[in-house]
N, C-alpha and C positions, 0 to 999 in steps of 0.2 A: 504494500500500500504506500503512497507514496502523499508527500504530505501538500498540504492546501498553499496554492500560488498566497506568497504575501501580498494583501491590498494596503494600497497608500490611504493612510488616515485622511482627515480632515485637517486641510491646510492652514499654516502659522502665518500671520500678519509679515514675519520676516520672510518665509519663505514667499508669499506674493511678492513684498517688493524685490527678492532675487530675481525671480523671475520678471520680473516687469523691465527690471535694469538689462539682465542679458537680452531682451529682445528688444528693448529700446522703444519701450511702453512708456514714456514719464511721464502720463497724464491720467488721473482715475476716469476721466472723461473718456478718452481714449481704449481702455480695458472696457468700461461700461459698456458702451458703443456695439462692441466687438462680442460679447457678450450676453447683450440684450437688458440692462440690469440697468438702474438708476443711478446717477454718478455718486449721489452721496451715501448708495451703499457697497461703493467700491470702497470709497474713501474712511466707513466706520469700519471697515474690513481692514484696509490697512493701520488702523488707529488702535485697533483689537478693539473695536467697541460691540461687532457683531462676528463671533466663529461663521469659519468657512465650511457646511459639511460639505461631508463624500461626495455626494454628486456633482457638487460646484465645484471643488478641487478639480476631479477628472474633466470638466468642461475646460475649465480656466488652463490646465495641463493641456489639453488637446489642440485648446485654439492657440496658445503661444507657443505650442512646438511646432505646429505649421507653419509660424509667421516668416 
């Protein structure tokens, strides 16, 4: 038996803005945008005022590794 693929958590305020910096996102507007999502709940995301879950992590993951 072989053991269960590890899933990425729910994403850290530091780890969005890494990502945001490697793909040269510098704008919560711009993530929103891209996203579909309200600028000022990118921005309570990067502030830590609102957790990112799972779903939105692998969203947010997907669209900035395409970019």
């Amino acid at each position: 038996m072989t053991a269960a693929p590890k899933r990425k958590a729910a994403m850290s305020a530091q780890e969005l803005r890494d990502l945001m910096d490697a793909n040269g996102v510098k704008y919560a507007s711009d993530l929103a945008e891209r996203i579909g999502v309200n600028r000022s709940t990118v921005t309570r995301w990067l502030h830590g005022g609102h957790t990112i879950n799972r779903a939105t992590a692998l969203l947010i993951r997907s669209i900035l590794k395409i970019m």
